[in-house]
C-alpha positions in Angstrom: -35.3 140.4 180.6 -33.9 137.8 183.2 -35.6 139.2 186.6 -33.5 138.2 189.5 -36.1 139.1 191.6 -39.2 138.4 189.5 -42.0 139.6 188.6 -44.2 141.7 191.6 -47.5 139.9 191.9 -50.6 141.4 190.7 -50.8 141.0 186.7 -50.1 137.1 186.0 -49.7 133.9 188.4 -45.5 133.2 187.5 -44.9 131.7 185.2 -47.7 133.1 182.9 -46.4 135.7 180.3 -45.1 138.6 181.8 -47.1 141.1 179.4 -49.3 138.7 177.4 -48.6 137.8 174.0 -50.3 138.4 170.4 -53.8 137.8 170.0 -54.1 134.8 167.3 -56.3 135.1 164.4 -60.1 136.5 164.4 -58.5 137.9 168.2 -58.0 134.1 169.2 -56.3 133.1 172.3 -56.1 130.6 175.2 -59.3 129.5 177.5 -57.9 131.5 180.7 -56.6 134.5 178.3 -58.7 137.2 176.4 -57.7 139.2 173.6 -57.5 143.0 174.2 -58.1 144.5 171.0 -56.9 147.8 171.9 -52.9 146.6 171.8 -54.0 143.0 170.0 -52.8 141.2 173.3 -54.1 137.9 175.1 -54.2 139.0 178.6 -54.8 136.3 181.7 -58.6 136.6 182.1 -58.9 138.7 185.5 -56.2 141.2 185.2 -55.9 144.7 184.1 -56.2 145.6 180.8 -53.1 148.0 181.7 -51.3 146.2 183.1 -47.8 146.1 182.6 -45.0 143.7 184.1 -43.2 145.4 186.8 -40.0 144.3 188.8 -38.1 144.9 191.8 -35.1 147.5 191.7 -31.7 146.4 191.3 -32.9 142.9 189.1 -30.7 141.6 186.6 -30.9 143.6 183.5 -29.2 140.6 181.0 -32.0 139.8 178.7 -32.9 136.4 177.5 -34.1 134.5 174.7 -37.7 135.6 175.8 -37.9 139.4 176.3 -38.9 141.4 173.0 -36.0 143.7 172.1 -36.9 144.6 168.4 -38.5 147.7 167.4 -41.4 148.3 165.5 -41.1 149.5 161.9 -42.8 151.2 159.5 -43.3 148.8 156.8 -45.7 150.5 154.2 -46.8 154.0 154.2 -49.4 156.0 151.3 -48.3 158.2 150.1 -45.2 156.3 149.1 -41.3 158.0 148.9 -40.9 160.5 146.2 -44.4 159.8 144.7 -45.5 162.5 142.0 -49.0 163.3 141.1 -50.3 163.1 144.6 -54.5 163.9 144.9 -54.7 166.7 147.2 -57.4 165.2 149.2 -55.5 162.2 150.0 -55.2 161.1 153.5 -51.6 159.7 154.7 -50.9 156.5 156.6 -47.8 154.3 158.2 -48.3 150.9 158.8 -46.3 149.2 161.6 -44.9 146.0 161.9 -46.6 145.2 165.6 -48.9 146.7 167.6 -47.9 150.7 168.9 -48.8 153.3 171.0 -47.9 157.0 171.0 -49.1 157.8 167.7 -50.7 161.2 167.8 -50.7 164.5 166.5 -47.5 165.3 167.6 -45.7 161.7 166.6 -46.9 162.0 163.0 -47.0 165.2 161.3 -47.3 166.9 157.9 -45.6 169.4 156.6 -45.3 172.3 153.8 -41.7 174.0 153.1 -41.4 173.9 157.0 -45.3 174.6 157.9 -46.9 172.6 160.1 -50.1 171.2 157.9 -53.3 170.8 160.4 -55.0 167.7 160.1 -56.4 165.0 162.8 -54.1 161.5 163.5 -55.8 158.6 164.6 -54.6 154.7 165.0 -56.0 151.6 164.4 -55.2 148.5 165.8 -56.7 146.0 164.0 -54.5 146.4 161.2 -51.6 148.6 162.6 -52.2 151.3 161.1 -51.7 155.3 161.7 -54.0 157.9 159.8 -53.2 161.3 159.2 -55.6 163.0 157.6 -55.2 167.3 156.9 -58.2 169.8 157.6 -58.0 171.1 154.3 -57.6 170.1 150.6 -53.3 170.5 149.9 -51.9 172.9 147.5 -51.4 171.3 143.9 -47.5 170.9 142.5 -46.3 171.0 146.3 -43.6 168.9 147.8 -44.5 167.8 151.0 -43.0 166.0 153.9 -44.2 163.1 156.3 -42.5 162.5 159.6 -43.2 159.8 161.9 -41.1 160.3 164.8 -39.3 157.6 167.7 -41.1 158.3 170.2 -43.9 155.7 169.1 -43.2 152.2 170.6 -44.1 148.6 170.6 -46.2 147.5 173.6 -43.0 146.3 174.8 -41.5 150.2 174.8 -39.1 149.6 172.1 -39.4 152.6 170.3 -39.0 152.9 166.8 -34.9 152.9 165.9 -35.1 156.4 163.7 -37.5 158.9 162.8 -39.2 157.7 159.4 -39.2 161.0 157.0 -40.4 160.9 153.4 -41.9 163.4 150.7 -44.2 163.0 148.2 -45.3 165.9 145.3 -49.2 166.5 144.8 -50.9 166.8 141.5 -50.6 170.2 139.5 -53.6 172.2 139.4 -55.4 171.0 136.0 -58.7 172.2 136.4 -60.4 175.7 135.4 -61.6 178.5 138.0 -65.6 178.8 137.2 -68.1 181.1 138.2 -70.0 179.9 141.4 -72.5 182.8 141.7 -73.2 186.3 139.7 -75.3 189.8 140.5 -77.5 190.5 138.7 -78.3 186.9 137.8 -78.9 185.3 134.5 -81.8 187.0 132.8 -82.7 189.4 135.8 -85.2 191.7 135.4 -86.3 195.0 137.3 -82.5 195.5 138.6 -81.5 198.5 140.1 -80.4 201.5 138.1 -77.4 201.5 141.0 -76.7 197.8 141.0 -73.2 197.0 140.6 -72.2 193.9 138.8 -70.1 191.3 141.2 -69.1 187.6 140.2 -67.5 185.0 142.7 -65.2 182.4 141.3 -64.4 178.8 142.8 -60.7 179.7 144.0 -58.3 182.5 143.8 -57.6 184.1 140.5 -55.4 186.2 138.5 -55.9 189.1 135.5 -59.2 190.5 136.5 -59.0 194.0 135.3 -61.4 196.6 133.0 -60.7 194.8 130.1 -61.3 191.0 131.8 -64.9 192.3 132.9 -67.0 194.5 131.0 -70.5 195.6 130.9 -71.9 196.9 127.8 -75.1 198.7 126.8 -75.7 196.6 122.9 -72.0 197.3 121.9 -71.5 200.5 123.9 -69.3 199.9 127.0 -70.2 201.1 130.2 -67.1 202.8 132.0 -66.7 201.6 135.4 -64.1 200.4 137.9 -63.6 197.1 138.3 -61.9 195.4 141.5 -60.6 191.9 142.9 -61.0 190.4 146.4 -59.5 187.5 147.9 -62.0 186.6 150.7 -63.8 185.3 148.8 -62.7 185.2 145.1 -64.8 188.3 143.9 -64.6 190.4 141.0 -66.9 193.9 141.5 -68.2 196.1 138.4 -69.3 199.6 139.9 -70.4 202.0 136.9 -69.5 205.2 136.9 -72.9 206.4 136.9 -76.5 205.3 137.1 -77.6 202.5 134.4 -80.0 204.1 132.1 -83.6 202.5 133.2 -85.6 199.6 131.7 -82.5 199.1 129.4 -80.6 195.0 128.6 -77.1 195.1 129.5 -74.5 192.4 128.7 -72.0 191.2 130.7 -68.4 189.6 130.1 -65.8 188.0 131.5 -63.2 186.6 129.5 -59.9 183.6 129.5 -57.9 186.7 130.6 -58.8 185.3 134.2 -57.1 182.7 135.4 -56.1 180.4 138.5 -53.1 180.4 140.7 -51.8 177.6 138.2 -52.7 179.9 134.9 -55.7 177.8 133.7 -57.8 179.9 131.6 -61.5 180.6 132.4 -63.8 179.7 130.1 -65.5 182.8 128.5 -69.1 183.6 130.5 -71.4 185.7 129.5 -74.9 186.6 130.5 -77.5 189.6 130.4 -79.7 191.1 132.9 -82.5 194.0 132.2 -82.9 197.3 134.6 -86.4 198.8 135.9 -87.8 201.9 136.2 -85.0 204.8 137.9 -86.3 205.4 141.4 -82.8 206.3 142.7 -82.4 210.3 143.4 -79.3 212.0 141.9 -76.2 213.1 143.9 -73.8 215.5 143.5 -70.5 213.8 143.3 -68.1 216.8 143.0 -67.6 220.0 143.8 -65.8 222.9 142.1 -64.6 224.5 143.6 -64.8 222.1 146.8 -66.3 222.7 149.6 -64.2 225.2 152.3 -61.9 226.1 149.4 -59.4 229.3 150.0 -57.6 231.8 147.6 -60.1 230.5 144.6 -59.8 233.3 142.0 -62.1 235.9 141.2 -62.8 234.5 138.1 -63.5 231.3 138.5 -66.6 229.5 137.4 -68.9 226.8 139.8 -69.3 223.3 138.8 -71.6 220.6 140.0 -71.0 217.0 138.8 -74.3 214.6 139.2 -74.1 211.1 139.3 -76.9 210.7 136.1 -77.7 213.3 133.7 -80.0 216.3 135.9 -82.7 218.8 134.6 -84.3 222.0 136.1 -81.1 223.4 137.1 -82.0 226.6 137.0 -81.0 230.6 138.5 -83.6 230.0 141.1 -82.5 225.6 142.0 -78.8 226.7 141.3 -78.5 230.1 143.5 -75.1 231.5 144.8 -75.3 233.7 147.1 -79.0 233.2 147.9 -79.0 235.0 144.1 -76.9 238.1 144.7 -74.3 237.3 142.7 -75.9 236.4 139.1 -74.9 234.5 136.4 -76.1 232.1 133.7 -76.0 227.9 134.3 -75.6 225.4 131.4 -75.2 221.5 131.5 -72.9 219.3 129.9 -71.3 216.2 129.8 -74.7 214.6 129.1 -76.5 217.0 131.3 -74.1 215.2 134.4 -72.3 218.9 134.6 -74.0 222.2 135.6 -71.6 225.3 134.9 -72.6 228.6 136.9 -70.6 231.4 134.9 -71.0 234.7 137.0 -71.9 237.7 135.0 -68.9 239.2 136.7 -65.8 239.0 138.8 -66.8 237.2 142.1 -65.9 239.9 145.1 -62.5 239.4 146.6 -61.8 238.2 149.9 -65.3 237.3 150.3 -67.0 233.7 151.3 -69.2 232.2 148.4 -72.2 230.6 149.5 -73.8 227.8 146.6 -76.9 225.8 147.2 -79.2 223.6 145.2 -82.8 222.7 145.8 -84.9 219.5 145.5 -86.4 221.3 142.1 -83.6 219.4 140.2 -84.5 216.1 139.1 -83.3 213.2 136.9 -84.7 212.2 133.8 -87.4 210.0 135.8 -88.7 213.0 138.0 -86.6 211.9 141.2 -85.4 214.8 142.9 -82.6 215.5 144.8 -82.6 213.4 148.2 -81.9 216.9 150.3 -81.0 220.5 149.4 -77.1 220.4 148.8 -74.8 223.3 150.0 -71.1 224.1 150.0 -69.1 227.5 150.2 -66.0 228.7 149.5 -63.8 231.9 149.9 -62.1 234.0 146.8 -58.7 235.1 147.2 -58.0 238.9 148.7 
């Protein structure tokens, strides 16, 4: 600009350069000037590397053939416009035309259908250039958007004329989920008769279900539950009951799972081997339940174990510390004791059912504790 007034003293001797000019090659300038590599500016040698020209209020505003009045621009950026096919682990950049400043986190962002994408922004002057590179890995098949906005300026404080915007599409997800890590583990031996079977998975994944997961005993399934969690990718097997001891199980997983993007996993499949039961059985259910009302004169008692039981006997299997016989029989693979009074249960009167540590499983573990419950018949 033409300075009526001139330049206030303190940066450069007038007629020297009111801001310095660019740095030459290899950072090259004049013998009384030194190149500040920060903005890629010869400065005169004694003056602030800040330093800015400054003038008086009220100077002429008319520029002249001097003063630098164009904007920078961006003049190549990576990803390109409207690129498809885009790595998800790329890092994005905008080169300028001349030195800036202003680039930051808030000058250049990335974003997702709107979402701010979190990454770190850095600039380097030596060759212009403004780096923005995301925390995480981007989702595959997903338009995204680059803005570099107008508030970053030349070293003159020209800003840039518009806000640069541009999208680009990242690579669909082509590859496979896999198993990262499995319990019991390849080959395992002396595993718990209560072990449950879990598998983690390298990302997120669809279709795991009962018939996706299995565990089998030779070619006899194992019933069980199976379940899904997100955090992390986990797929749970929890038998119904105990595994049977010192016994090879198999277990599968099957190209019914798949990722977010429907690639198939490739079929796994491994075995492990139990050891010897040392896990006491538990009464699961109750019939009736414990604290039940109106329950009918007639009705029978149930116990449900979590593994088949033995020694459930009139004197381990008493109700009503034995006043009120009856005969006991197991079933459902000796999981089930039935007590059948010998006859109608008194009305209106609370039932009282315990079971002693004399029952055991097949392995001679006993009951952890003596198991109680009552209920009361109806009037």
């Amino acid at each position: 600009m033409a300075l009526a007034l001139g330049i206030l003293v303190g940066c450069y001797d007038i007629p020297k350069p009111e801001c310095g000019f660019a740095c030459g090659p290899a950072s090259e300038c004049p013998s009384d000037y030194t190149c500040n590599t920060s903005v890629n500016r010869c400065q005169l040698v004694g003056t602030s590397p800040t330093c800015a020209a400054a003038v008086d209020a009220g100077t002429d505003t008319l520029p002249d053939s001097g003063d630098d009045l164009t904007p920078p621009t961006v003049v190549a950026m990576v990803p390109a416009a409207n690129v498809v096919g885009v790595p998800i682990t790329i890092a994005i950049t905008a080169t300028f035309s001349e030195p800036v400043s202003g680039v930051s986190d808030l000058t250049m962002t990335l974003d997702r259908a709107g979402l701010a994408v979190p990454g770190a922004v850095t600039y380097d002057p030596s060759t212009l250039t403004a780096t923005l590179q995301p925390f995480a890995s981007l989702v595959p098949g997903t338009v995204y958007t680059v803005l570099v906005r107008d508030s970053i300026s030349d070293l003159a404080g020209n800003p840039l004329g518009v806000t640069m915007a541009w999208q680009f599409t990242t690579a669909p997800d082509a590859t496979p989920p896999s198993v990262t890590s499995r319990s019991p583990g390849v080959a395992a031996t002396g595993v718990s008769v209560g072990a449950t079977v879990i598998v983690d998975f390298s990302e997120a994944v669809n279709g795991v279900s009962a018939a996706t997961l299995t565990l089998t005993e030779g070619v006899t399934p194992v019933a069980g539950t199976v379940s899904y969690s997100t955090t992390p990718s986990r797929a749970t097997l929890t038998p119904v009951a105990q595994l049977a001891a010192n016994t090879t199980y198999t277990v599968n997983l099957t190209a019914g799972i798949t990722d977010l993007a429907a690639n198939p996993l490739s079929p796994v499949t491994w075995m492990f081997t139990t050891g010897a039961d040392t896990i006491a059985p538990q009464v699961v259910v109750t019939s009736p339940v414990d604290l039940a009302t109106a329950v009918p004169t007639t009705a029978t008692i149930t116990v449900q174990f979590d593994e088949p039981v033995q020694n459930v006997t009139i004197t381990s299997f008493t109700v009503n510390g034995g006043a009120i016989t009856g005969t006991i029989a197991l079933s459902a693979g000796d999981t089930v004791a039935t007590f059948t009074p010998d006859a109608a249960l008194p009305a209106g009167a609370t039932i009282s059912v315990a079971l002693t540590t004399a029952i055991t499983d097949a392995a001679a573990n006993a009951l952890a504790a003596p198991v109680a419950f009552s209920f009361m018949t109806a009037p």
